[in-house]
C-alpha positions as CSV (number, residue, x, y, z in Angstrom):
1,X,-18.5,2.4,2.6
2,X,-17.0,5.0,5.1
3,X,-17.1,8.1,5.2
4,X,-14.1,9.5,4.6
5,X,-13.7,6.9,1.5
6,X,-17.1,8.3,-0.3
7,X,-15.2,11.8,0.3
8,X,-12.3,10.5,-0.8
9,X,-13.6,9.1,-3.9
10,X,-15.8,12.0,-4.8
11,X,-13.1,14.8,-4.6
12,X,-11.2,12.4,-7.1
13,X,-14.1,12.6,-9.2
14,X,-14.3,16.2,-8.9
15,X,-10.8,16.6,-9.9
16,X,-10.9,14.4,-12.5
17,X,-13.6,17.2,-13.8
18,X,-12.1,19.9,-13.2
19,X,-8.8,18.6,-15.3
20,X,-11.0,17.4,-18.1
21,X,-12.7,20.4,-18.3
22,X,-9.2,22.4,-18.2
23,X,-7.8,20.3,-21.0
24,X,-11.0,20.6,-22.9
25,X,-10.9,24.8,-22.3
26,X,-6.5,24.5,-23.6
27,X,-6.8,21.8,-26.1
28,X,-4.8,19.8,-24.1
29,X,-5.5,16.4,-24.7
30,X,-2.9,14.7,-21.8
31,X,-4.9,16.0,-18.9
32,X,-8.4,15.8,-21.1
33,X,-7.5,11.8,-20.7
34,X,-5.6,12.3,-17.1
35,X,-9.4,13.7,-16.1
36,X,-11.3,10.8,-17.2
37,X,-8.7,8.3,-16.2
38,X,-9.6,10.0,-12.1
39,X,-13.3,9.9,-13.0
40,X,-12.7,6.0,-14.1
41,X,-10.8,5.4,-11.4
42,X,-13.1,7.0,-8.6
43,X,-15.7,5.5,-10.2
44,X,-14.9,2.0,-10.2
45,X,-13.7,2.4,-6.6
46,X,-17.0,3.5,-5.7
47,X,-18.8,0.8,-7.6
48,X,-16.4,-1.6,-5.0
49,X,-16.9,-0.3,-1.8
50,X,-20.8,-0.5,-3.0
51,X,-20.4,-4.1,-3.5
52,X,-18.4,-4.3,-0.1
53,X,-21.4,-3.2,2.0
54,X,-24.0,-5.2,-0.1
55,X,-22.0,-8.1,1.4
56,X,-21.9,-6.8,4.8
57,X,-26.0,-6.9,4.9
């Protein structure tokens, strides 16, 4: 996993946060979900590029 990808992936995840925690704060429940979907989504592209270098090894 580069660099720049595990930066990448973690300011998604941050993001993803920060917008769940904004919807939770406004009640808003479209960008509650929008947040998880970017933690999901960061997640599960970390979880790859993990896989990625065990294969490398």
């Amino acid at each position: 996993m580069g660099l720049d990808d595990k930066i990448e992936n973690k300011t998604q995840e941050a993001a993803g946060k920060a917008k769940q925690n904004v919807g939770e704060a406004t009640d808003d429940k479209d960008l509650q979900a929008e947040g998880k979907g970017d933690q999901r989504s960061s997640n599960l592209k970390q979880a790859g590029e993990k896989i990625k270098d065990a294969f490398k090894k």
